[in-house]
C-alpha positions in Angstrom: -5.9 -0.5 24.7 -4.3 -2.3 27.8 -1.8 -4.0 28.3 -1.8 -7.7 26.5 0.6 -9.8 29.1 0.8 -13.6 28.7 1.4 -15.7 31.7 2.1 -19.9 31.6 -0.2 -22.4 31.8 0.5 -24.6 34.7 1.6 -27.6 32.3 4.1 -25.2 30.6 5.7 -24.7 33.7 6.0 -28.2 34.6 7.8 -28.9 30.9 10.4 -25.6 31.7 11.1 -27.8 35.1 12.2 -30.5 32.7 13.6 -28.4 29.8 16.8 -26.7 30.3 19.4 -24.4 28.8 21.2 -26.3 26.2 20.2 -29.7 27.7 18.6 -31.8 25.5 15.6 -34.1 26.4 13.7 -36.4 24.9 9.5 -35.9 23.9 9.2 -38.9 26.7 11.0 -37.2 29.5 8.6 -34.2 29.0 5.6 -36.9 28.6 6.6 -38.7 31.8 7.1 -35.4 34.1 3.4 -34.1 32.9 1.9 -37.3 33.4 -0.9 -36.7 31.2 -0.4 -38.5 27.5 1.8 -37.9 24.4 1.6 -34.1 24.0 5.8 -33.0 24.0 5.6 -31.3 21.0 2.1 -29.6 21.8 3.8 -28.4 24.6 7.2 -27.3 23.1 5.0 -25.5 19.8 3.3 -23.3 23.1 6.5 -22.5 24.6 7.4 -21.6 20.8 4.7 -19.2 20.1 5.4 -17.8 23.8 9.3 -16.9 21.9 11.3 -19.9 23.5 13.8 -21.5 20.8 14.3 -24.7 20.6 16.5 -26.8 18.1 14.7 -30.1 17.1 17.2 -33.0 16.6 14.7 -36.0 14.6 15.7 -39.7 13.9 13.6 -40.2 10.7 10.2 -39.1 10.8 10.4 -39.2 15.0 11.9 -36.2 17.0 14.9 -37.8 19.0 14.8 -34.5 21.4 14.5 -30.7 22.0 17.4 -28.7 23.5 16.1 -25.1 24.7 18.5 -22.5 23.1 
């Protein structure tokens, strides 16, 4: 069998522009620098699988931000 490599979507490169180390950032800011709808946390539950962390800060049902760890 070959190798199985994974490479980044275009979009998933343009949230890791926005997301950074310890910084946290709200689903907006990721929503506004994409520029295409309300997918943040479709785009942070890619980076996820991919084996970025992320810690998940929520105000009630809502989440407030993500802060890459």
């Amino acid at each position: 069998m070959g190798k199985k490599h994974t490479t980044l979507s275009p979009t998933l490169l343009k949230v890791l522009e926005v997301v950074k180390l310890n910084k946290p950032v709200t689903p907006s800011q990721i929503n506004d620098h994409i520029g295409k709808g309300n997918y943040a946390a479709k785009h942070v539950l890619y980076l996820r699988i991919l084996g970025y962390d992320f810690d998940v800060v929520r105000d009630g049902r809502n989440v407030a931000s993500y802060t890459l760890t």
